[in-house]
N, C-alpha and C positions, 0 to 999 in steps of 0.2 A: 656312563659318559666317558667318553675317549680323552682321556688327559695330553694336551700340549706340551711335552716333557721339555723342550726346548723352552719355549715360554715362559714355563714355570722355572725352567734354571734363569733367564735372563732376568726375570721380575726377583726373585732371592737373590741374585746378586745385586740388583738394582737399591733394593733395600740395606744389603750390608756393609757399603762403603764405610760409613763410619766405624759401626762396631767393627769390622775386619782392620780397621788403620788403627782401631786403639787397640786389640788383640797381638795388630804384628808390632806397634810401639811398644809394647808389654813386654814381647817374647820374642821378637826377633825371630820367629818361627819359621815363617817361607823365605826370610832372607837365607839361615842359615839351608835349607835342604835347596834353594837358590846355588849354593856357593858349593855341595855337592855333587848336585847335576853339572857343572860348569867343569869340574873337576874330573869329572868320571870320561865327560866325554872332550878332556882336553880341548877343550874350547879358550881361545886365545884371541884379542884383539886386531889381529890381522884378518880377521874373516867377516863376512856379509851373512847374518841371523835373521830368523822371523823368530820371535816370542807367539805362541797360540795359546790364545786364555792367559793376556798378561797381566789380569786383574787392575793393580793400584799400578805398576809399572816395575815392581821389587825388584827385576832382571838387574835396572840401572842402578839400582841403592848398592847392589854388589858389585857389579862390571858397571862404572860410568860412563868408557870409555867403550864398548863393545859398541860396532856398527849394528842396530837393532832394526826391524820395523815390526812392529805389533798390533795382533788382533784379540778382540775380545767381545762375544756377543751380547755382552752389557753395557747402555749407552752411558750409562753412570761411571760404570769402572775408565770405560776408554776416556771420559772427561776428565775425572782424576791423573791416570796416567801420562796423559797429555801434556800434564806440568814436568815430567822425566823423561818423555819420550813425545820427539817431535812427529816420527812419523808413525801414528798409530790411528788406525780406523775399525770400526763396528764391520764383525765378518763372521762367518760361519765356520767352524772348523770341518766340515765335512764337506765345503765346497770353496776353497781358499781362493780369491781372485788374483792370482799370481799366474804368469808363465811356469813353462816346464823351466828345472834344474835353474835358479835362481838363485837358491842359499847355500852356503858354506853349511850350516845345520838349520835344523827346527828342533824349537826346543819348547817344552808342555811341562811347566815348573807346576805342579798338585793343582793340572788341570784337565788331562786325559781321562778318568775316571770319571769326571762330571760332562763327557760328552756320550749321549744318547748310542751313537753309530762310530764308536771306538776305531775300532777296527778299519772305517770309511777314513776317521780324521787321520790315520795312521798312514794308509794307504795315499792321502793328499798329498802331507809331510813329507814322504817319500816321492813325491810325485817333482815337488819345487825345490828338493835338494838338490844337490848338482853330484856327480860323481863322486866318488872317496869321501863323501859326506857323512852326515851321520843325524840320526832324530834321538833326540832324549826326549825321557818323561819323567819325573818321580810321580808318584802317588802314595795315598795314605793306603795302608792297613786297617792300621784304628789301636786302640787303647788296650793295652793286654796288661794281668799280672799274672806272672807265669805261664799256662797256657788259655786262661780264660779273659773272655773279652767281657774289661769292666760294664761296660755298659748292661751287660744281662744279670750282672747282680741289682739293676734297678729292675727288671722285669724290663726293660729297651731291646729295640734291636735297630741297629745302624743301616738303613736302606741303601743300596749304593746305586748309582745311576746304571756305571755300568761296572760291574764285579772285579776284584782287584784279582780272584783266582782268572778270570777270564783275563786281564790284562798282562799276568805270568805268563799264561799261554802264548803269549804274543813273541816271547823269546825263541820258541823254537817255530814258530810261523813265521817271522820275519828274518831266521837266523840272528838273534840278536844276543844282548847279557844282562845279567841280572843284577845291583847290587844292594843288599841289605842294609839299611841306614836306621838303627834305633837310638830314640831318645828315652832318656830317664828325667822324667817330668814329673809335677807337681798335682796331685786334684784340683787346684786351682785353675793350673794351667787347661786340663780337662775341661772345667764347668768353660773358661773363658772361650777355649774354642767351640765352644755348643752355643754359647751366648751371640756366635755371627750369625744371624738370620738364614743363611745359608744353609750352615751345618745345624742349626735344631730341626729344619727341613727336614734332615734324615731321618731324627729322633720322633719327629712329631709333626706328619705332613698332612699338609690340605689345611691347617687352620691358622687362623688369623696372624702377623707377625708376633702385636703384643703378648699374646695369649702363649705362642711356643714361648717366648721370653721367661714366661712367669714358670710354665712346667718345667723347664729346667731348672732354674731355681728352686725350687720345687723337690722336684724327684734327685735331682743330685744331690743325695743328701742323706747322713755324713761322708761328705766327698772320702777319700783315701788317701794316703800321704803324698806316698808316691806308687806312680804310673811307668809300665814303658810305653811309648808312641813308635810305634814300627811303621817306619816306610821302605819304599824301595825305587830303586830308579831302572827304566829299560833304557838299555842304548844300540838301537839298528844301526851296521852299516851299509852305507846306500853303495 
């Protein structure tokens, strides 16, 4: 049976509004790699932004003042964020309803990796930037100690929508830069970010929400002290 991959990201995130609002009230997680994307691509309130995949709305919690408009293919998240962000609508990152060269940037804060046709949303972004623009993204890695990914000391492996080595490559296909962002985090903070219905998705896909709930509980276990969480951010210029 052919899986609806798009679908199935909108329904897992339709499901994690809350656990994701108590993960980032916890950890302040997407704020802070928020506040590095912002940084990397010298992004400043004088300029006109699209947020793609802007989940709960985080963009605003760090830049309040940034001219935003935002899309997100979950009609739950874009409700949510609608309390921070006035103008934000249900869209598809591979088919953005926008004119040509419209934004100052597009920005994809650890949501580029969870689009199907990467590469298509990339090519959009570029499409409704305007000159001398620029499109960021961070995305996850995943959980390493030293060079191995915790997760396979459970016998796990972290499914990716679409491969973070394939979104590296995108540096030298769009001419763009790369910059490595690691965190030293907690196993706790590990189990928490699995605990969003979304990310056990990875860990443990195709069955029921409660049921991935429990296996990670479950299998994470005895968590590790500590963790590093490696991300990284692209930044094209247009």
């Amino acid at each position: 049976m052919k899986i609806n991959v798009k679908k199935l990201i909108k329904n897992n995130f339709g499901e994690s509004t809350g656990r994701y609002t108590e993960f980032e009230d916890k950890h302040a997680f997407f704020r802070s790699l928020a506040r590095e994307l912002l940084k990397f691509g010298e992004i400043s309130n004088e300029g006109f932004y699209i947020d793609i995949g802007c989940g709960t709305g985080i963009i605003k919690d760090v830049a309040p003042q940034l001219k935003v408009i935002a899309v997100d293919v979950s009609p739950e998240m874009v409700r949510i964020a609608k309390q921070k962000i006035p103008d934000v609508m249900v869209a598809d990152a591979e088919n953005l309803p926008f004119k040509d060269k419209v934004f100052d940037a597009a920005l994809f804060n650890a949501s580029l990796f969870l689009i199907p046709n990467a590469e298509k949303a990339v090519e959009e972004a570029i499409r409704v930037v305007k000159e001398k623009g620029v499109v960021l993204a961070s995305y996850l890695l995943g959980f390493y100690d030293g060079e191995e990914k915790v997760v396979e000391r459970y016998g796990l492996r972290h499914r990716e929508v679409f491969p973070s080595e394939k979104l590296d490559a995108f540096a030298e296909k769009f001419d763009g830069e790369l910059l490595s962002v690691y965190y030293n985090v907690t196993g706790e903070f590990m189990k928490d970010f699995y605990l969003v219905p979304a990310m056990a998705n990875a860990l443990f896909p195709r069955i029921p929400y409660e049921e991935r709930l429990r296996k990670v509980e479950e299998t994470l276990n005895p968590l590790p002290e500590k963790v590093e969480f490696r991300c990284r951010i692209l930044k094209i210029k247009v």
